[in-house]
N, CA, C and O of each residue as an XYZ file, in Angstrom:
716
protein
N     249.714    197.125     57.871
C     250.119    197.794     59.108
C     249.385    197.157     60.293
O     248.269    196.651     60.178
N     249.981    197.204     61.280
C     249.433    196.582     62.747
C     248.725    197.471     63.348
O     249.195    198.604     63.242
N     247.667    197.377     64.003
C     247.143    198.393     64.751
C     247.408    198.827     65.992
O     247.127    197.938     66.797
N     247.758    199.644     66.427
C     248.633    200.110     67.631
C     246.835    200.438     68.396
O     245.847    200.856     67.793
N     246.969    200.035     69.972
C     245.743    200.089     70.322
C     246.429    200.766     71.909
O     247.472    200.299     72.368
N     245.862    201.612     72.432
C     246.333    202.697     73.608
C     245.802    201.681     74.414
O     245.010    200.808     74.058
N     246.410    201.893     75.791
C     245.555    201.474     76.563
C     244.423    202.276     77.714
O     243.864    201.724     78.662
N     244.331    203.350     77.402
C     243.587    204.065     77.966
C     241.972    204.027     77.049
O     240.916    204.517     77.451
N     242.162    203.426     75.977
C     240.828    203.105     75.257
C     239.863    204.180     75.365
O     238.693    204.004     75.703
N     240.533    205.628     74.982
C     240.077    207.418     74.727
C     239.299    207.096     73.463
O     238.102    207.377     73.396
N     239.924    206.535     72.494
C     239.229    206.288     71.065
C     237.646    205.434     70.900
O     236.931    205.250     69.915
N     237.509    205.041     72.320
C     235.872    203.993     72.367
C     235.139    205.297     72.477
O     235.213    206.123     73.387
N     234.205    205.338     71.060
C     233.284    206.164     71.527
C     231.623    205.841     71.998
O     230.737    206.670     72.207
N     231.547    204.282     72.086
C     230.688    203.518     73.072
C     230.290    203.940     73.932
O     229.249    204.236     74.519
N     231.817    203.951     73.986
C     231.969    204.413     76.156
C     231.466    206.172     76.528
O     232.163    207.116     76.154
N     230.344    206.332     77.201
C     229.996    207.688     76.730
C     230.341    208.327     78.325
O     230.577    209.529     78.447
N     230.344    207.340     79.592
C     231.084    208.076     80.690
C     231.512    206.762     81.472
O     230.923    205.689     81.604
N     232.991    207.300     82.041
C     233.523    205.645     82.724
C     234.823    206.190     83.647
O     235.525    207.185     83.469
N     234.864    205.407     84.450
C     236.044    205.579     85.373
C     237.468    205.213     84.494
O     237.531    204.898     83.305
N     238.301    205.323     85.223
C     239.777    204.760     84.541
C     240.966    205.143     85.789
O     241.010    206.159     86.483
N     241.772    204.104     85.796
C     242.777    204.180     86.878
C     243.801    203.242     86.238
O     243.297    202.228     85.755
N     245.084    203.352     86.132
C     245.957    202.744     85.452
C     247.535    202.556     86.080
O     248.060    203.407     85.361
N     248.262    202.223     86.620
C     249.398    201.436     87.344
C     250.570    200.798     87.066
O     250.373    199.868     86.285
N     251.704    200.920     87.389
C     252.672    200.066     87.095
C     253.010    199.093     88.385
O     253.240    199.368     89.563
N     252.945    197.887     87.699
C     253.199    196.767     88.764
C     254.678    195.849     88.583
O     255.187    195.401     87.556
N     254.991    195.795     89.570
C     256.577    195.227     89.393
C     256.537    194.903     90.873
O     256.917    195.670     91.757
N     255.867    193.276     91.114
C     256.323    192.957     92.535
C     257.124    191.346     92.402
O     257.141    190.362     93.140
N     257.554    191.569     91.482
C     258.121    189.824     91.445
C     257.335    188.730     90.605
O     257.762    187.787     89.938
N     256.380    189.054     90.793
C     255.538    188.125     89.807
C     254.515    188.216     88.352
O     253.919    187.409     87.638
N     254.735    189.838     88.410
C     253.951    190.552     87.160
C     254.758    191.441     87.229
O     255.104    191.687     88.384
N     255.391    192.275     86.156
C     256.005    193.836     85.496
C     255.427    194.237     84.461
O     255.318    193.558     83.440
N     255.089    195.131     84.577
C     254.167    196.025     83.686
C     253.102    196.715     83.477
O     252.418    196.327     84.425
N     252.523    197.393     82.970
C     251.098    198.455     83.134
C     250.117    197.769     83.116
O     250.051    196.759     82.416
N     249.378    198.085     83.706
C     247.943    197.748     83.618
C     246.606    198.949     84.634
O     246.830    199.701     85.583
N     245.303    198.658     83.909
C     244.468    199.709     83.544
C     243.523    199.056     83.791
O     243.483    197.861     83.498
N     242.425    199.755     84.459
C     241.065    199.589     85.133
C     240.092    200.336     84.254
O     240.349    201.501     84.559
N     239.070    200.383     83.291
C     238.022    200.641     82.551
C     237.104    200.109     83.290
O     236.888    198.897     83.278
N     236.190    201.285     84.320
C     234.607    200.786     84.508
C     233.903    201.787     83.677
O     234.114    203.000     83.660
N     232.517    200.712     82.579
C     231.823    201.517     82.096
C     230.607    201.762     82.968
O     230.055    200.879     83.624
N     230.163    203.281     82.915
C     229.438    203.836     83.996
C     227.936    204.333     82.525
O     226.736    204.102     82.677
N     228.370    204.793     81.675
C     227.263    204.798     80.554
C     227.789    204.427     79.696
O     229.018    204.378     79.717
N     226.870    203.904     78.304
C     227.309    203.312     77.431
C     226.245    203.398     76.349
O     225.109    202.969     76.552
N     226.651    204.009     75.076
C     225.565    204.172     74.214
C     224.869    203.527     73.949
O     223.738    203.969     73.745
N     225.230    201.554     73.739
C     224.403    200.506     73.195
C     225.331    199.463     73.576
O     226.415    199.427     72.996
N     224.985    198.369     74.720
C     225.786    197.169     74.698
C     226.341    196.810     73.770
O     225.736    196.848     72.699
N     227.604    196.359     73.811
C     228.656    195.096     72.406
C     228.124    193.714     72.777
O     228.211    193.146     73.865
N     227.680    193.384     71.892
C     227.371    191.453     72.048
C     228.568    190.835     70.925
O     228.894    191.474     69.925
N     229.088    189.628     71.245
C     229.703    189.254     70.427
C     229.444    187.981     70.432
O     228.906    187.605     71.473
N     229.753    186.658     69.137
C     229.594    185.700     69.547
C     230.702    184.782     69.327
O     231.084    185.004     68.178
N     231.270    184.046     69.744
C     232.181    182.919     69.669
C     231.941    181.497     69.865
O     231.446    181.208     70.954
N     232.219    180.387     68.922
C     231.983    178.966     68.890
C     230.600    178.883     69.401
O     230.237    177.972     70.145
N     229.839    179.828     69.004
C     228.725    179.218     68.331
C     227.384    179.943     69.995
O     226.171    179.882     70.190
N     228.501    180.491     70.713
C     227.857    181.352     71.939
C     227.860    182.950     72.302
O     228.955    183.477     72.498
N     227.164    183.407     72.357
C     226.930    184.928     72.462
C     226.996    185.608     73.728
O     226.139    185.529     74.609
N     227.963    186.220     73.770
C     228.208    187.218     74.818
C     228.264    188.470     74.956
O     229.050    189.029     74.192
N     227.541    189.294     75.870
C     227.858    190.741     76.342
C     229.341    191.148     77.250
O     229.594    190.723     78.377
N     230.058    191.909     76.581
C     230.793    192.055     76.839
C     231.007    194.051     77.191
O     231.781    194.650     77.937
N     230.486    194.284     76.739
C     230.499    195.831     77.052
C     229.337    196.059     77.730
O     228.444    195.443     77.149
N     228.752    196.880     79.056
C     227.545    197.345     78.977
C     227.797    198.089     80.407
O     228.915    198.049     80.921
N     226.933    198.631     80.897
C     227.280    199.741     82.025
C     227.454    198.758     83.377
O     226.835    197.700     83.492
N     227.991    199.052     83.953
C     228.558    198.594     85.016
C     229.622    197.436     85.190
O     230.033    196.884     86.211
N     229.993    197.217     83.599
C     231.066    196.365     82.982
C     232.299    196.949     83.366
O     232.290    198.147     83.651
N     233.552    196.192     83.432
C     234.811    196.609     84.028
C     235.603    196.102     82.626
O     235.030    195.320     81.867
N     236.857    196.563     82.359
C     237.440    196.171     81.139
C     239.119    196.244     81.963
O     239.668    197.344     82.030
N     239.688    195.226     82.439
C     241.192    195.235     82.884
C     242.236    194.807     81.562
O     242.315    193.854     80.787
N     242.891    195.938     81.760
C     244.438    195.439     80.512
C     245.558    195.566     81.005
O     246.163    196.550     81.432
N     245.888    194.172     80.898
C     247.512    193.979     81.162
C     248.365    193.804     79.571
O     248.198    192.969     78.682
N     249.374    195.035     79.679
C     250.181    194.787     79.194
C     251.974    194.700     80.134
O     252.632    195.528     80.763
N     252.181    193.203     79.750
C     253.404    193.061     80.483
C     254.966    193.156     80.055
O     255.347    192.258     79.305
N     255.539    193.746     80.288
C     256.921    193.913     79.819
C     257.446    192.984     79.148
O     257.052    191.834     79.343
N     258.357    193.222     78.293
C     258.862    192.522     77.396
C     257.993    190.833     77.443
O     258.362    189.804     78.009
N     256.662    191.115     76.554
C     255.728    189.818     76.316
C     255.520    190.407     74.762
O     255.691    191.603     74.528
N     255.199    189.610     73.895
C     254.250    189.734     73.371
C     252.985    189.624     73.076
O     252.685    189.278     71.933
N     252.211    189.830     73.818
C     250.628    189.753     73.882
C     250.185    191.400     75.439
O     250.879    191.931     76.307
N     248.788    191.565     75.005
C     248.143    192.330     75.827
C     246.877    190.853     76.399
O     246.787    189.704     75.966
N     246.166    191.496     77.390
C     245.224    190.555     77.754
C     244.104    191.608     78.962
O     244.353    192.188     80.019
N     242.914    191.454     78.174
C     241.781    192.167     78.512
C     240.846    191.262     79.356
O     240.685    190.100     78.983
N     240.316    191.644     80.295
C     239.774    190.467     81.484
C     238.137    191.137     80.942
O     238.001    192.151     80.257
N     237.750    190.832     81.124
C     236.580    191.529     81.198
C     235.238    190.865     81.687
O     234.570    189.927     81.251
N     235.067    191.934     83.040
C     234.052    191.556     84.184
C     232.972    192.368     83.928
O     232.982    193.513     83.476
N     231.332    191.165     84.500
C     230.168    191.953     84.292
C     229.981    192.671     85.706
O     230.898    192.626     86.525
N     228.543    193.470     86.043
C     228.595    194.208     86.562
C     228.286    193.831     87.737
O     228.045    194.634     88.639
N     228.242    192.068     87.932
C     228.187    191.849     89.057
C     230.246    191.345     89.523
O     230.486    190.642     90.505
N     231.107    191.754     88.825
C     232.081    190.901     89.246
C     232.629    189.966     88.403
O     233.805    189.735     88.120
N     231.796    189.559     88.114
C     232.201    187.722     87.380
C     232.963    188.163     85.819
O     232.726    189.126     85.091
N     233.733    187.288     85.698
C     234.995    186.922     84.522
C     233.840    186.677     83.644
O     232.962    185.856     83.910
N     233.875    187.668     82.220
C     233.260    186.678     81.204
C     234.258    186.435     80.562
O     234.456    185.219     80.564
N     235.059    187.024     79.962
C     235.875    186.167     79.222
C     237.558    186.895     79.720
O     237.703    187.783     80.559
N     238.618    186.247     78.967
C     239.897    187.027     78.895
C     240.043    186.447     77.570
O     239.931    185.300     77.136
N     240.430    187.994     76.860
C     240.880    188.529     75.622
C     242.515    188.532     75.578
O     243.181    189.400     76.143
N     243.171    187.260     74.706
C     244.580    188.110     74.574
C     244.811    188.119     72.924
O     244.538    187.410     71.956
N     245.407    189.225     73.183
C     246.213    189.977     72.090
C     247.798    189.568     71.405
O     248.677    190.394     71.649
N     248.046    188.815     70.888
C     249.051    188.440     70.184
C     249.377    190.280     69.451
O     248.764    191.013     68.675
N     250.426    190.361     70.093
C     251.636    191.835     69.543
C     252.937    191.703     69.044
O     253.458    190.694     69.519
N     253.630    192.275     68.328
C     254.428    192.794     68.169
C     255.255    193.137     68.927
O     256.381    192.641     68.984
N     254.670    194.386     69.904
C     255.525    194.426     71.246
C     254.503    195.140     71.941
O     253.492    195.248     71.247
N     254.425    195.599     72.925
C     254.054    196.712     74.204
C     255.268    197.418     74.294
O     256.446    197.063     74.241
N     254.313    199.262     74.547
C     255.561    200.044     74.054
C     255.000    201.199     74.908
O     253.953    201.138     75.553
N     255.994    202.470     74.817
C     254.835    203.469     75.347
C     255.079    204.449     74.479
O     256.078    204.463     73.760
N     253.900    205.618     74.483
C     253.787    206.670     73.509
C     253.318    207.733     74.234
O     252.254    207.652     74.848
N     254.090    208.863     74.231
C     253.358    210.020     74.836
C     253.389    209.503     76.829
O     252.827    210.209     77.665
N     253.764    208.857     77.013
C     253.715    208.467     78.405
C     252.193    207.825     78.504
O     251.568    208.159     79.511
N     251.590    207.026     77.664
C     250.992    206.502     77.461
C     251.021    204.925     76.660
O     251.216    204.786     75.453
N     250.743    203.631     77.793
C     251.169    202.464     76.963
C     249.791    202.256     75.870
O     248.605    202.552     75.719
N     251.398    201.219     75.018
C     250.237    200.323     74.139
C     250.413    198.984     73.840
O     251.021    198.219     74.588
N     249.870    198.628     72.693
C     250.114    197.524     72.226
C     249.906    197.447     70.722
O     248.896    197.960     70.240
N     250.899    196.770     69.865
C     250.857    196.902     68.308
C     250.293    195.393     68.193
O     251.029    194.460     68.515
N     248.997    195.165     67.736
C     248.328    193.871     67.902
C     248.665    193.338     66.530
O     248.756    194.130     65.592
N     248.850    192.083     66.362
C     249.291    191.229     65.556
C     248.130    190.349     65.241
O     248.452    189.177     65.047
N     246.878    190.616     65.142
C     245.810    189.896     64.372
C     245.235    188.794     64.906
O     244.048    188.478     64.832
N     246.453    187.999     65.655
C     245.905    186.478     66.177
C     245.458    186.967     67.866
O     246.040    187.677     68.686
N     244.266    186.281     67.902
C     243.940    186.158     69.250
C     243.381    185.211     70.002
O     242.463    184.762     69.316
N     243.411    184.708     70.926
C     242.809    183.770     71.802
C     241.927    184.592     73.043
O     242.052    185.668     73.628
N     240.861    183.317     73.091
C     239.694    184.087     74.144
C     240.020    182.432     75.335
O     240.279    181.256     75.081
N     239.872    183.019     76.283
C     239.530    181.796     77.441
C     238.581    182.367     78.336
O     238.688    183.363     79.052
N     237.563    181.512     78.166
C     235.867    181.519     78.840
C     236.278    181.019     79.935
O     237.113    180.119     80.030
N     235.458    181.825     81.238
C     235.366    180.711     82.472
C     235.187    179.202     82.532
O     235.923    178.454     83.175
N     234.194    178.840     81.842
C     234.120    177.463     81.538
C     235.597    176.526     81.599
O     235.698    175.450     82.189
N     236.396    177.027     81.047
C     238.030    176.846     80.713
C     238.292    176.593     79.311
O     239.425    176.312     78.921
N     237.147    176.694     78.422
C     236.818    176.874     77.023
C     237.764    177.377     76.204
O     237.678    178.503     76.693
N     238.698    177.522     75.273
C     239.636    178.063     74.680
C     239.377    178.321     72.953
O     239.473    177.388     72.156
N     239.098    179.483     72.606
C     238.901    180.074     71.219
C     239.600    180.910     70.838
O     239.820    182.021     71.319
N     240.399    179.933     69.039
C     241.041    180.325     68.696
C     240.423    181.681     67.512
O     239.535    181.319     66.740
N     240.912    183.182     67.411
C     240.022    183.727     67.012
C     241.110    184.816     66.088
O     242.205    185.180     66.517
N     240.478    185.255     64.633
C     241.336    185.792     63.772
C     242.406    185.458     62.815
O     243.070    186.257     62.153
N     242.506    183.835     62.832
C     243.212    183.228     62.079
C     243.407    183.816     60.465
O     244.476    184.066     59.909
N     242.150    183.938     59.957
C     241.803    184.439     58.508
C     242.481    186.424     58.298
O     242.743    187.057     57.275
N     242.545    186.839     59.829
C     243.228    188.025     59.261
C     244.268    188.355     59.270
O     244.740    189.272     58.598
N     245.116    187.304     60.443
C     246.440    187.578     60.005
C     246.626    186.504     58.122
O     247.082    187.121     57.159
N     246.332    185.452     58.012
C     246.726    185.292     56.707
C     246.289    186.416     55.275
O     246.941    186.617     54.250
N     245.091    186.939     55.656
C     245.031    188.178     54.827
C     245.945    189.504     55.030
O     246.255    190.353     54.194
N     246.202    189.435     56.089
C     247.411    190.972     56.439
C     248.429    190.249     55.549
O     248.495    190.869     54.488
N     249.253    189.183     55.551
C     250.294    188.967     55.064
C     249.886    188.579     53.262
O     250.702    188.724     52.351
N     248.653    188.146     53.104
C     248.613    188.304     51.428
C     248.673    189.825     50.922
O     249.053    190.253     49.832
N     248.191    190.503     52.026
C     248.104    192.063     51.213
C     249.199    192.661     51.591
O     249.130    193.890     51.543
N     250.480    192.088     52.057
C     251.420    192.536     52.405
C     251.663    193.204     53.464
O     252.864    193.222     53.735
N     250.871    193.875     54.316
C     250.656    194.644     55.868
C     251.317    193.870     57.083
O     251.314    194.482     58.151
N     251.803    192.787     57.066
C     253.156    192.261     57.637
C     254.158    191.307     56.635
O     254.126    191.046     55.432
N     255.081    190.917     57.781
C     256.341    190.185     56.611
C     255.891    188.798     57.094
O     254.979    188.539     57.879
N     256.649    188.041     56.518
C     256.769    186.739     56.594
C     257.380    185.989     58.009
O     257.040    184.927     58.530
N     258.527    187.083     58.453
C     259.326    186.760     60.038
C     257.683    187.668     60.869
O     257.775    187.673     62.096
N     257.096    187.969     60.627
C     255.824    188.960     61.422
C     254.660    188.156     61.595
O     253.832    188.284     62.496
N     254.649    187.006     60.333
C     253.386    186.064     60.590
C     253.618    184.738     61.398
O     252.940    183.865     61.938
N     255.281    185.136     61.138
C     255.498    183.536     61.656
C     256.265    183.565     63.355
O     256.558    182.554     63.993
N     256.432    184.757     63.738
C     256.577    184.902     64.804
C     255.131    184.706     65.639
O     254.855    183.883     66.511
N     254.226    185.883     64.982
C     252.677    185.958     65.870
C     252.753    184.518     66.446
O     252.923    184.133     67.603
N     252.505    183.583     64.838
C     252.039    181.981     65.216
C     253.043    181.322     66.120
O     252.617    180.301     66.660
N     254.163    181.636     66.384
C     254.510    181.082     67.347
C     254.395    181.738     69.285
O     254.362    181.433     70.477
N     254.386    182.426     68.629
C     253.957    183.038     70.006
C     251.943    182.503     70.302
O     251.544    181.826     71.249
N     251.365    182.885     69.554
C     249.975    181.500     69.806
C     250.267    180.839     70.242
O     250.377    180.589     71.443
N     250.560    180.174     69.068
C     250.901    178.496     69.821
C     251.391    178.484     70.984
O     250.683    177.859     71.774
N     252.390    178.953     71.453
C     253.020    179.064     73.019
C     251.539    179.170     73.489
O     250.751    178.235     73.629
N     251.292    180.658     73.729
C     250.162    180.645     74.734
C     249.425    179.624     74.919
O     249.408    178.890     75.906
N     248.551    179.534     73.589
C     247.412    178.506     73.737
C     247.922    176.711     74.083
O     247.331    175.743     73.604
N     248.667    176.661     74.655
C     249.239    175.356     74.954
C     249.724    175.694     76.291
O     249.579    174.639     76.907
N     250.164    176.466     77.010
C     249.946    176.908     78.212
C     248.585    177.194     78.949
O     248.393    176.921     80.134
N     247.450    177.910     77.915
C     246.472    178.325     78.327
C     245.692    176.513     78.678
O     245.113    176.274     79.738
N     245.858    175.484     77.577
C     245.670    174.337     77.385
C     245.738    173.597     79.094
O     244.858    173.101     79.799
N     247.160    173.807     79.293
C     248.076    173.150     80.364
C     247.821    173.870     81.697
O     248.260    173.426     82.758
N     247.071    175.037     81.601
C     247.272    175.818     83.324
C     247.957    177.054     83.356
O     247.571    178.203     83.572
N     249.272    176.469     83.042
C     250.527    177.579     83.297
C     250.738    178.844     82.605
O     251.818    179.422     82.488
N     249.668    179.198     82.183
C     249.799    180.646     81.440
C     248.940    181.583     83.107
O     247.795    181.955     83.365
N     250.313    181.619     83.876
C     250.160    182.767     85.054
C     249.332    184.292     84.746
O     248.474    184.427     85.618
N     249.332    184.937     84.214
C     248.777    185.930     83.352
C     247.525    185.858     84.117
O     247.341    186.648     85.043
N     246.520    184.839     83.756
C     244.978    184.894     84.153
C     245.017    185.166     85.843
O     244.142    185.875     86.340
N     246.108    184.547     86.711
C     245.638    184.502     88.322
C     245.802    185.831     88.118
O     244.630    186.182     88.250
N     246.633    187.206     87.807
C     246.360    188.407     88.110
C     245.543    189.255     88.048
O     245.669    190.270     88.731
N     244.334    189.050     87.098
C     243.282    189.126     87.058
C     242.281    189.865     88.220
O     241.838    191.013     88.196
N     242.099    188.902     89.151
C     241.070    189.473     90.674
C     241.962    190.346     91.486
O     241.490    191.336     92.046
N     243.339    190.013     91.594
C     244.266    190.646     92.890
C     244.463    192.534     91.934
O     244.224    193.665     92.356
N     245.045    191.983     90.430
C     245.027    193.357     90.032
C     244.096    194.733     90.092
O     244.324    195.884     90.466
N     242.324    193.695     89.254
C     241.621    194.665     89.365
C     241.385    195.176     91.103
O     240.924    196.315     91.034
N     241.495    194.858     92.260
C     241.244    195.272     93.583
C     242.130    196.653     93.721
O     241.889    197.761     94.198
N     243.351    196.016     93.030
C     244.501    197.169     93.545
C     243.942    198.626     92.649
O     244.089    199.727     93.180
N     243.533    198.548     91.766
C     242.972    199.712     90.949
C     242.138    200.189     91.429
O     242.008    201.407     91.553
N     241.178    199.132     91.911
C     239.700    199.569     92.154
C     239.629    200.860     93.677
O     238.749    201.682     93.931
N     240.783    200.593     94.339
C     241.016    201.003     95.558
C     241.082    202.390     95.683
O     240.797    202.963     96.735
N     241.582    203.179     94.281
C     241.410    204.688     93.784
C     240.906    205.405     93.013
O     241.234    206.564     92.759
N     239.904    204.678     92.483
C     238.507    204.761     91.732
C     237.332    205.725     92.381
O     236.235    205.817     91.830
């Protein structure tokens, strides 16, 4: 089974007090929801590490932006420290973006890509989508879609043209404005 992940991120119980402001955008160049997470307390920073470098990614005065965009498959999590600055963007290879309860989501499909400021690109989760599909928890059109939809991204992300990242600074402002 895929994990369906809200985007109001109610289920972090990390997050012990935090703002949240969330939006539909449809001006021509982005359609779709997206959501402002500032953490204001936080039980114990998240460190994580990737290609071989360690990052804080959760901690109080951390911001967590999610775009999920209409008919895409992928979500994509920006996530700024507490001075501002991009540490990384998180995307989410899905299934689809959907809504529930008048609440969006995203049914994540295992594969993900990270792009570091640096312009660094990590490929991340490879080993669980091939284990979801040995244990049967997707199909065969489910593994082989994800990977193509990767591949797209990360060859855009490669090339520039994965537009997605410029919304990033202009979005989080527009949120931040009713916070």
């Amino acid at each position: 089974m895929v994990n369906k992940r809200f985007i109001t991120r109610e289920d972090w119980s990390r997050v012990l007090e935090r703002d949240f402001n969330m939006v539909y955008i449809n001006d021509g160049n982005y359609a779709g929801h997206v959501a402002l997470l500032k953490i204001k307390k936080i039980k114990e920073p998240l460190w994580t590490t990737h290609a071989g470098k360690t990052f804080c990614i959760a901690h109080e005065g951390y911001s967590w932006l999610q775009h999920l965009p209409d008919d895409e498959h992928f979500g994509i999590t920006t996530i700024f420290d507490e001075k501002g600055n991009i540490v990384q963007w998180y995307i989410d290879i899905t299934t689809h973006n959907g809504i529930e309860d008048g609440v969006p989501y995203m049914e994540d499909l295992y594969l993900d890509l990270i792009k570091l400021p640096s312009g660094e690109i990590i490929k991340k989760d490879l080993d669980d989508i091939e284990n979801a599909l040995q244990a049967g928890e997707i199909t065969k059109e489910m593994y082989d879609f994800g990977f193509t939809e990767f591949n797209k991204i990360y060859k855009e992300l490669q090339n520039g043209t994965f537009k997605y990242l410029d919304f990033s600074i202009p979005h989080k402002k527009i949120l931040e404005k009713d916070m």
